[in-house]
FIMAR-555750 format. One line per 4 residues: number of its first residue (from 1); for each residue x, y, z of C-alpha. Coordinates in steps of 0.25 Angstrom, whole numbers, plus 2048, in hexadecimal, padded with zeros to 3 digits. Example, Ala and Ser with C-alpha at 12.3 -4.5 7.8 and 13.67 -1.06 7.14 Angstrom:
2
1 = 831/7EE/81F | 837/7FC/81D
// end
This chain:
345
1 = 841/E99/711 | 84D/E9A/719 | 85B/E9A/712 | 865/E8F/714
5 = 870/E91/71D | 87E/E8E/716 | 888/E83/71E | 897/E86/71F
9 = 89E/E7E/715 | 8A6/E73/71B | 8B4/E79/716 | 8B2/E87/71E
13 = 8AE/E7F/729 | 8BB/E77/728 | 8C6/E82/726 | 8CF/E84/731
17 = 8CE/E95/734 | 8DD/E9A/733 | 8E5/E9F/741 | 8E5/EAB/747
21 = 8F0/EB4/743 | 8FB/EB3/74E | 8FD/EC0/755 | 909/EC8/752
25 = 912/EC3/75D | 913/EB4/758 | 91A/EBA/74C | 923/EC2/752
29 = 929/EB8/75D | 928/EAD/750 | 930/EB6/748 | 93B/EBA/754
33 = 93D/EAB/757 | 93E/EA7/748 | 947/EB4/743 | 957/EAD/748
37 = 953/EA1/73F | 950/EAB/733 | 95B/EB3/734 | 965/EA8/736
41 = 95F/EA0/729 | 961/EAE/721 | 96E/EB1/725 | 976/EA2/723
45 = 983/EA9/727 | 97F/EA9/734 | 97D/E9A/736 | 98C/E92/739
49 = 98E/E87/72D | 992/E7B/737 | 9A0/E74/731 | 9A2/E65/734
53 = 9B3/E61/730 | 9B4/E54/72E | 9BC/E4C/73A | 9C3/E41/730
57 = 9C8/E4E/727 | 9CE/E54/736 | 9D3/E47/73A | 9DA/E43/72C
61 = 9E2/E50/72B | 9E9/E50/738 | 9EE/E42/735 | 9F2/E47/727
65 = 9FA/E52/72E | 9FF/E47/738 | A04/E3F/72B | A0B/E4B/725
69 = A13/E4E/730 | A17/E3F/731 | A1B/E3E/723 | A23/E4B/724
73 = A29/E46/731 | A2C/E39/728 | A33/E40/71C | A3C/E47/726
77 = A40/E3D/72F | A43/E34/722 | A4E/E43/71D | A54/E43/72B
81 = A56/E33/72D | A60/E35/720 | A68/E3E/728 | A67/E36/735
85 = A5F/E2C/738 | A54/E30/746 | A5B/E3E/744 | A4B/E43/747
89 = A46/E39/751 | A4A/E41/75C | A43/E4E/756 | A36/E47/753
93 = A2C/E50/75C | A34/E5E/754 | A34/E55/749 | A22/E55/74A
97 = A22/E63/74E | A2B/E68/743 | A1F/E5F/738 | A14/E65/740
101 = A18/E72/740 | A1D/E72/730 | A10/E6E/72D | A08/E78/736
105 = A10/E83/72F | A0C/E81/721 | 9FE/E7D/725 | 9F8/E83/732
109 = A00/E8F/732 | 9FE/E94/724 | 9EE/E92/723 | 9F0/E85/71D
113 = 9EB/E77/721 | 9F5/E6C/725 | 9F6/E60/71A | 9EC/E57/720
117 = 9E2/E63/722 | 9E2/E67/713 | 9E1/E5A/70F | 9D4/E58/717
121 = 9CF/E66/713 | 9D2/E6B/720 | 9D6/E79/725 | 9D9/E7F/734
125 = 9CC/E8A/738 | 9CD/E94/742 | 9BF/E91/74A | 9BF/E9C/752
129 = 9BE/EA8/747 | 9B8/E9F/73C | 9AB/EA6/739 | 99D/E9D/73D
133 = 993/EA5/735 | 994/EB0/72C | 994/EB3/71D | 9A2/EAF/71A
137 = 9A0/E9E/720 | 99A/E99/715 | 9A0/E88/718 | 9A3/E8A/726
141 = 9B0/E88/723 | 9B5/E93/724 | 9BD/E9C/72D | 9CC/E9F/730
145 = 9DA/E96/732 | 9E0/E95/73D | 9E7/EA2/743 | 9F4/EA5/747
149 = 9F3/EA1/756 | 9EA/E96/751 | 9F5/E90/748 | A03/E92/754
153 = 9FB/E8B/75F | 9F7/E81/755 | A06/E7F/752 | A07/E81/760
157 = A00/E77/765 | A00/E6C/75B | A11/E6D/755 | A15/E72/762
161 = A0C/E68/76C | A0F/E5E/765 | A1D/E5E/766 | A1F/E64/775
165 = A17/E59/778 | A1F/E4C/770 | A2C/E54/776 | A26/E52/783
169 = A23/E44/783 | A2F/E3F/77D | A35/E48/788 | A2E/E42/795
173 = A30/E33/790 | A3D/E34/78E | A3F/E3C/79B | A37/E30/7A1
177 = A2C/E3A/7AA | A23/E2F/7AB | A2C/E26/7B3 | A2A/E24/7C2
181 = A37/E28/7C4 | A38/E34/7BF | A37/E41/7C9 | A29/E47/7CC
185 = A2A/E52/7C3 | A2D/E49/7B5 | A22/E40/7B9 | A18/E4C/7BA
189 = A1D/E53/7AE | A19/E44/7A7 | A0D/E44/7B0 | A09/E51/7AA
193 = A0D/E4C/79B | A04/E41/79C | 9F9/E48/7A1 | 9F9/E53/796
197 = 9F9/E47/78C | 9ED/E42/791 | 9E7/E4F/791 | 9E9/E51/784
201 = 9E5/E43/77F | 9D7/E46/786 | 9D5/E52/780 | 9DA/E4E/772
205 = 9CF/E42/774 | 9C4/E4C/779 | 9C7/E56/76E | 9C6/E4B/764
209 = 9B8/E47/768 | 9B3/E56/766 | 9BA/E56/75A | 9B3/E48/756
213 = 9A7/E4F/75A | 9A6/E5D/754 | 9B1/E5C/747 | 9BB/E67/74F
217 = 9C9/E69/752 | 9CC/E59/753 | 9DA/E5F/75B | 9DA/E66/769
221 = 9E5/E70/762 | 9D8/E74/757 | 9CE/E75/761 | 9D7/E7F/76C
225 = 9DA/E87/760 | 9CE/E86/759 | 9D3/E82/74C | 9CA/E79/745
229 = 9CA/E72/738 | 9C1/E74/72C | 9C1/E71/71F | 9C8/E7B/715
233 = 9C0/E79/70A | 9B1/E77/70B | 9AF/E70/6FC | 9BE/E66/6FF
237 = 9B9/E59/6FF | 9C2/E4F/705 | 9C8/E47/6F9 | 9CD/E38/6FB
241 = 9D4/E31/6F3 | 9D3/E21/6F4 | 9DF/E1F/6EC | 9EA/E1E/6F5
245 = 9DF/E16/6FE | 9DC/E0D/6F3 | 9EC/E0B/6EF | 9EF/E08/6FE
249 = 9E4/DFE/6FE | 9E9/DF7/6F2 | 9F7/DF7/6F8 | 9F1/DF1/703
253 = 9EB/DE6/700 | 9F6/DE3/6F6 | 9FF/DE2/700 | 9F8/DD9/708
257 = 9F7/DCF/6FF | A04/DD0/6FE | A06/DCE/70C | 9FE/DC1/70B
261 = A03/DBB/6FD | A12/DBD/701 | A15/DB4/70B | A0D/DA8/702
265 = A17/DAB/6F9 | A24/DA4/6F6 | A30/DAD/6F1 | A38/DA1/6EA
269 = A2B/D9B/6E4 | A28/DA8/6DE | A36/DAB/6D9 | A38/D9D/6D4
273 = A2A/D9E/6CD | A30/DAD/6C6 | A3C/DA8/6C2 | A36/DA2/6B5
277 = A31/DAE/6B0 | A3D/DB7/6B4 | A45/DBC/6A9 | A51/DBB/6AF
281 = A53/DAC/6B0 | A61/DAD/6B0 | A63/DB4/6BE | A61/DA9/6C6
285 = A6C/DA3/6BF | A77/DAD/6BF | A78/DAF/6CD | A82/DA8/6D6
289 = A7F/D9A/6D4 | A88/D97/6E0 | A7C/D9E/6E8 | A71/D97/6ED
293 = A65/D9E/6E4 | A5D/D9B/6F2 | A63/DA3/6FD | A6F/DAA/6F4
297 = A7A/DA5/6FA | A84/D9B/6F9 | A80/D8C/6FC | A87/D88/708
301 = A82/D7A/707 | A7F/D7B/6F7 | A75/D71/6EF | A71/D71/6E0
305 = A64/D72/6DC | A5F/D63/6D2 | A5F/D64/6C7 | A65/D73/6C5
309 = A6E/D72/6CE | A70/D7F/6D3 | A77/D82/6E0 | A6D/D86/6EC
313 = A6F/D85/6FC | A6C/D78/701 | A62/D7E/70C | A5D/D87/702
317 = A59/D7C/6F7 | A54/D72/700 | A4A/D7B/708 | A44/D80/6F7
321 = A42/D71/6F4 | A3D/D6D/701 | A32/D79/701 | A2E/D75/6F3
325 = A2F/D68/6E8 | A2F/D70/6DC | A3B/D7A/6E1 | A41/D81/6D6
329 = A4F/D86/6D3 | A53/D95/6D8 | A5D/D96/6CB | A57/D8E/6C0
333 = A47/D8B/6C5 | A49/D7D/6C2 | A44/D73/6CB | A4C/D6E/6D6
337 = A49/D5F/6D8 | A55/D5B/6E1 | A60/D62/6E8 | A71/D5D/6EA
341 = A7C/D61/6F1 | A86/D69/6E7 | A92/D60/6E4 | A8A/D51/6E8
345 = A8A/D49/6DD
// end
C-alpha cells in the first residue's frame, strides 16, 4: 500500500519570503547622503536659533525717546521764558541737537539703551560680529553693542543730520531759493534740496516696508550701520499697566458729561437753590446794599424789589422776572412779586 503524500499547510503557502539583502553599496551612498542630517542633529550649536523682535516694541521706544526729548525741551524753554520770553526760539534746531545729543551721550555712547529702549526691553547689537552658531548663543540674543565707529556715525548722522538738515531748510525759505526770481544758481541749490528730500522720503518708505517685512533696522541710519534692535533680556516681559489707562478713561467721560450738563444748567437757579443751605446767610446782606446784588454795580436807573424792597438795576430786575414767575431775591431769597421805582410812592 502506498503511503500518503502530505499537503503544504495553508499558512507556509501564504508567508511572504523576506528580501534579498541589498548589496553593500545601497548602504554606503544611504549613509553619505543621511550623515550632514546626523551630525547637525548631534551637534545643536551648529544650527542659528532664528529671533523675531517685536515691531510694536521698535516702534513704541522711538516715540518714547521722541517724548523725552520734547518734554526736556519743555522744561527748558519754560527756565529760559523767565529770563526773556522767545529768548530760545531762534536756537530751536541747536536747541533739538543739544537734547539729541544729551541723550545719545548717557545711552548709546556708554553701552546703555536710550529711555524708550529700556522701557521696551530693548538694547542696540552689533549684527555683523554677533555670533550665529556656536556654544556661547544659547537665546539668540546675544552678541556685542555697538562699537566706537558704530556709535560716532550714529551720532553722526542722526544729531548731526538732523540739525544740518533743519538749518538748511530754514535757511533756503527764508533766502527764498524757490522763487522764480531768484538767480539760477539759488533755484538749483533749492532744486537739489528738494530732490534730496524726496530721495530720502522714498527710501525711508521702502526701508520701512522691509522692516514691516523682516522685524529689522525699522531706520535707514540702523540698517547702513548694521545696528539692529533685540531684546536685552530674554525672560522680560513687557508689563502694562491699565491704571493710568483706566484714570484717563474715567476722566474722560467725566468730562464729557460735564461738557453736556453744563450749559442746561443755570448759574443763578443753582446759587439761589444753595443759598438756603449756606452757612453764611448773612453775606448777601452785608455787602454794599447801594449795589445792585445782579450785576455788581451801582443802579443807574435803581428799582426795589416787592415786598423786600432791595435795590437792583432796573434792566437787571426786570429781565429775572420776565425769564421766570417765581423769581427770587439775590439778598434775602424772598419772592419778588412786583417791582418799583426807588423814591415813587
Amino acid at each position: 500500500m502506498a503511503d500518503p503524500k502530505t499537503l503544504p499547510s495553508p499558512s507556509a503557502s501564504t508567508e511572504p519570503s523576506p528580501p534579498p539583502p541589498p548589496p553593500p553599496d545601497a548602504w554606503v551612498a544611504e549613509s553619505r547622503l543621511l550623515l550632514p542630517q546626523w551630525e547637525s542633529m548631534r551637534d545643536s550649536t551648529k544650527i542659528a536659533i532664528p529671533i523675531a523682535i517685536s515691531r510694536v516694541n521698535q516702534f513704541d521706544a522711538a516715540r518714547l525717546d521722541v517724548e523725552m526729548s520734547a518734554m526736556l525741551k519743555e522744561q527748558l524753554v519754560k527756565v529760559f521764558s523767565l529770563v526773556k520770553p522767545g529768548l530760545l526760539f531762534h536756537y530751536e534746531p541747536e536747541l533739538d541737537a543739544f537734547l539729541e545729543f544729551l541723550i545719545w551721550r548717557f545711552s548709546i555712547w556708554v553701552d546703555k539703551p536710550t529711555p524708550g529702549n529700556a522701557l521696551m526691553n530693548l538694547r542696540y547689537r552689533d549684527e555683523r560680529t554677533s555670533p550665529k552658531t556656536g556654544k556661547e548663543v544659547r537665546t539668540g540674543l546675544e552678541g556685542p553693542g555697538l562699537s566706537v565707529y558704530q556709535k560716532i556715525l550714529y551720532c553722526i548722522s542722526t544729531v548731526g543730520g538732523q540739525y544740518i538738515w533743519s538749518r538748511l531748510q530754514s535757511f533756503s525759505a527764508f533766502r527764498r531759493w524757490g522763487d522764480s526770481e531768484q538767480r539760477p544758481l539759488a533755484r538749483r541749490a533749492w532744486g537739489l534740496v528738494q530732490h534730496a528730500e524726496g530721495l530720502y522720503r522714498a527710501s525711508s518708505f521702502f526701508n520701512l516696508l522691509l522692516f514691516l517685512y523682516g522685524g529689522r533696522y525699522k531706520t535707514i541710519v540702523e540698517r547702513v550701520l548694521k545696528a539692529r534692535l533685540v531684546y536685552g533680556s530674554p525672560n522680560m516681559n513687557r508689563a502694562v499697566s491699565f491704571e493710568y489707562m483706566n484714570r484717563q478713561l474715567v476722566w474722560n467721560e467725566f468730562s464729557e458729561m460735564l461738557l453736556l450738563l453744563l450749559p442746561l444748567l443755570n448759574s443763578s437757579s443753582v446759587k439761589k437753590f444753595l443759598l438756603p443751605f449756606s452757612k453764611d446767610k448773612s453775606a448777601s446782606s452785608s455787602g454794599d446794599e447801594a449795589d445792585c446784588p445782579i450785576c455788581r454795580s451801582s443802579p443807574s436807573i435803581p428799582f426795589i424789589a416787592l415786598p423786600c424792597q432791595h435795590r437792583y438795576c432796573y434792566y437787571c430786575l426786570q429781565t429775572r422776572c420776565a425769564e421766570t414767575s417765581s423769581f427770587r431775591c439775590a439778598r434775602c431769597n424772598e419772592f419778588v412779586v412786583a417791582i418799583q421805582r426807588q423814591g415813587s410812592s
